[in-house]
C-alpha positions in Angstrom: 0.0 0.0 0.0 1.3 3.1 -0.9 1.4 6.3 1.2 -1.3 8.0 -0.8 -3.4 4.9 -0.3 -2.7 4.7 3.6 -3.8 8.6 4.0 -6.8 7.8 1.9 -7.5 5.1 3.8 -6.9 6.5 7.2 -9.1 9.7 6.1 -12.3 7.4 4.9 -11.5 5.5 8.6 -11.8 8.7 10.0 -14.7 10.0 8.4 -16.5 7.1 8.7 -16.4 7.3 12.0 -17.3 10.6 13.1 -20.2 10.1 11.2 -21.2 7.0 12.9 -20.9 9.2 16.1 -23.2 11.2 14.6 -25.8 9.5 13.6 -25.8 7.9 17.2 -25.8 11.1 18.6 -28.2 12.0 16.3 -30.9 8.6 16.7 -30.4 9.5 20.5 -31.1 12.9 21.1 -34.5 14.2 22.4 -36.4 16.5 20.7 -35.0 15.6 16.8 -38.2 13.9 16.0 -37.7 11.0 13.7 -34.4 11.3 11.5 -34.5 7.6 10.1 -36.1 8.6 6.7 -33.2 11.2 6.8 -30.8 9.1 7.2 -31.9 6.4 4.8 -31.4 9.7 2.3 -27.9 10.2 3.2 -28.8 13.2 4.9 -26.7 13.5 8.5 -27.7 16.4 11.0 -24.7 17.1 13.2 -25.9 17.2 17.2 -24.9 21.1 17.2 -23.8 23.3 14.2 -20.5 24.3 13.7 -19.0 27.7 12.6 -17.7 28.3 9.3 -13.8 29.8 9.5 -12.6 33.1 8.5 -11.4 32.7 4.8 -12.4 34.6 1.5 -12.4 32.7 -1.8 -13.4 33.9 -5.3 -16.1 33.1 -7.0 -16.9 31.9 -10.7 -17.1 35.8 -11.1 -14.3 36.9 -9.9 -16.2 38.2 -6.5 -14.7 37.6 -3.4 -16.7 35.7 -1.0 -16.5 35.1 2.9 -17.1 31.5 3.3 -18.3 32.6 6.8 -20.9 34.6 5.0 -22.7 31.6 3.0 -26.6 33.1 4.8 -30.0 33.3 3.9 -30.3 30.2 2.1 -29.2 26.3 2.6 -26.1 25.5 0.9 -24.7 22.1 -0.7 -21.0 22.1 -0.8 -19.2 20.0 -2.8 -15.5 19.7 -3.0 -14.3 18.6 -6.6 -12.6 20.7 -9.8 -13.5 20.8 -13.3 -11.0 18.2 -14.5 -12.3 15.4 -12.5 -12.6 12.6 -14.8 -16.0 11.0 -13.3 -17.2 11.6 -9.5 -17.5 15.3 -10.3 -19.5 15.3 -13.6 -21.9 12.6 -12.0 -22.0 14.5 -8.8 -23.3 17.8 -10.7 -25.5 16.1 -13.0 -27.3 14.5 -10.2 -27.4 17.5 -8.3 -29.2 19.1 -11.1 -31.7 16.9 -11.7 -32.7 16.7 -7.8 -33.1 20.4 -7.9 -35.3 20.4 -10.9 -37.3 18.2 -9.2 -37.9 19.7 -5.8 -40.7 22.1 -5.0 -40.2 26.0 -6.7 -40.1 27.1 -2.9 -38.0 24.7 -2.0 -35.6 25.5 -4.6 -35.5 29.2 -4.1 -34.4 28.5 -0.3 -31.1 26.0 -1.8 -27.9 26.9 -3.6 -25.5 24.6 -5.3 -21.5 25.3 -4.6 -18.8 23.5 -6.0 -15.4 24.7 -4.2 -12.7 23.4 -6.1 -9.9 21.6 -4.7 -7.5 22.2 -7.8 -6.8 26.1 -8.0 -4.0 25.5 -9.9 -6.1 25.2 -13.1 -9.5 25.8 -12.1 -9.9 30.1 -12.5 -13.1 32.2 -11.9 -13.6 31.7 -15.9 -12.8 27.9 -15.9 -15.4 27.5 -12.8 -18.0 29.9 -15.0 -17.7 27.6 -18.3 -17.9 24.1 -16.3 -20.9 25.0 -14.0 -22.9 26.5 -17.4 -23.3 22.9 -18.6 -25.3 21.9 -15.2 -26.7 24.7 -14.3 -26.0 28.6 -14.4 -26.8 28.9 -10.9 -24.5 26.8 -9.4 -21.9 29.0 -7.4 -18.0 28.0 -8.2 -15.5 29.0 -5.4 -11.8 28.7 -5.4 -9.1 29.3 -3.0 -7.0 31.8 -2.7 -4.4 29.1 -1.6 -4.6 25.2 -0.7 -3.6 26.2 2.9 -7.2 28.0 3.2 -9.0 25.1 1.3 -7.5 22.7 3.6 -8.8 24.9 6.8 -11.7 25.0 4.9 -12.0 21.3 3.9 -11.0 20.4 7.6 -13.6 23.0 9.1 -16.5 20.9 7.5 -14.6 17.7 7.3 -14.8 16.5 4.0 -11.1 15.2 2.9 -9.1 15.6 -0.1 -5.2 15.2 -0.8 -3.8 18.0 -2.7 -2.4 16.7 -5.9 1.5 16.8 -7.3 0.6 19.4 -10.2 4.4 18.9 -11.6 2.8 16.2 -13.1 0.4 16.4 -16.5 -2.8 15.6 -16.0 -3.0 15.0 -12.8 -6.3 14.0 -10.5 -7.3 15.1 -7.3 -8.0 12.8 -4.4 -11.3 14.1 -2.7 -14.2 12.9 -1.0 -17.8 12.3 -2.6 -20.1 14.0 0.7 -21.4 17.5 0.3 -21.5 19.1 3.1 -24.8 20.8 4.5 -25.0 24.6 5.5 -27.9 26.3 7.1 -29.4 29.8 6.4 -27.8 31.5 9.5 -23.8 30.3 7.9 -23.4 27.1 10.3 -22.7 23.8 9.2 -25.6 21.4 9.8 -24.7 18.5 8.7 -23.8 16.1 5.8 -25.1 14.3 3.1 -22.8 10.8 1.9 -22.1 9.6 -1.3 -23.3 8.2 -3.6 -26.6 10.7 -3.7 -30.1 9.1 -4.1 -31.7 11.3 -6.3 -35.4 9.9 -5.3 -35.2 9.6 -1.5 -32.9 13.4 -1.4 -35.8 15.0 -3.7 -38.5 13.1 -1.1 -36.3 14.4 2.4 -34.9 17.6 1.2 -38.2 19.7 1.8 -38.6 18.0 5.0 -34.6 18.9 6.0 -35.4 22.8 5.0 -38.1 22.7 7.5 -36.0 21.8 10.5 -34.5 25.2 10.4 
């Protein structure tokens, strides 16, 4: 097993552990209601909310904005680039297609953001021409640096291994999960991969509701 392989694998460990705590803490709190229909979505609300960290990224144009800002609306974060070769096209396609279906209301209340974990290649322009063939509303982030996306991918824990960009056409090791953030700029939670599109359209509303 090689090194990259042995952080990978002790990353998934980790994550899959801290989300079993979760959904324990979750299935045995008082006053949640019923979260197995949430669950069996993907969807995992996190016993308390957690901050977002100080750090400004730009977006697909060329705005700066505070990723301790994300308000107002309930935000899907996904972590990928536009040169993934599959998980990140699949990922955005899906993600479009659940959002066509879900309620108009429901819809205005959600935004879509990919932040990229490969801001070597990925610019505001890049981000602008890749998220037009999903969906013109999706919001495109990139760092500044990949110190602030890894404060920003460990704020919200979803892992990815920066990549060896000396090499051509390199790939990106990242995680699948998009991670859940509520209208006052918390995190609330996750949702795993791979993404049910029937049972996230079905619990989606119903997740919207809890705030």
């Amino acid at each position: 097993m090689t090194r990259t392989q042995k952080t990978v694998f002790i990353l998934v460990a980790l994550i899959a552990l801290v989300l079993g705590l979760t959904i324990n803490k979750v299935l045995s709190g008082k006053g949640q209601g019923d979260p197995t229909a949430l669950i069996d979505a993907g969807i995992i609300l996190l016993p308390q909310s957690r901050n977002m960290p100080d750090l400004t990224m730009t977006d697909q144009d060329g705005k700066p904005v505070a990723v301790d800002e994300l308000k107002d609306k309930w935000s899907l974060l996904f972590f990928g680039y536009t040169f993934c070769p599959d998980i990140c096209p699949t990922t955005l396609a899906q993600l479009r297609q659940i959002k066509s279906e879900l309620p108009a209301d429901v819809r205005d209340k959600l935004q879509i953001i990919l932040v990229s974990v490969d801001p070597h290649r990925d610019t505001p322009k890049q981000l602008k021409q890749y998220l037009g063939y999903f969906d013109p509303q999706f919001i495109g982030l990139t760092p500044t640096s990949i110190e602030d996306l890894q404060k920003f991918a460990n704020a919200v824990s979803i892992p990815f291994i920066p990549a060896d960009t000396s090499k051509p056409n390199y790939t990106v090791d990242h995680s699948g999960n998009l991670a859940v953030i509520g209208p006052d700029g918390t995190q609330r939670g996750f949702i795993r991969a791979p993404l049910n599109n029937v049972k996230l359209v079905a619990q989606l509303p119903v997740m919207l509701k809890r705030d």
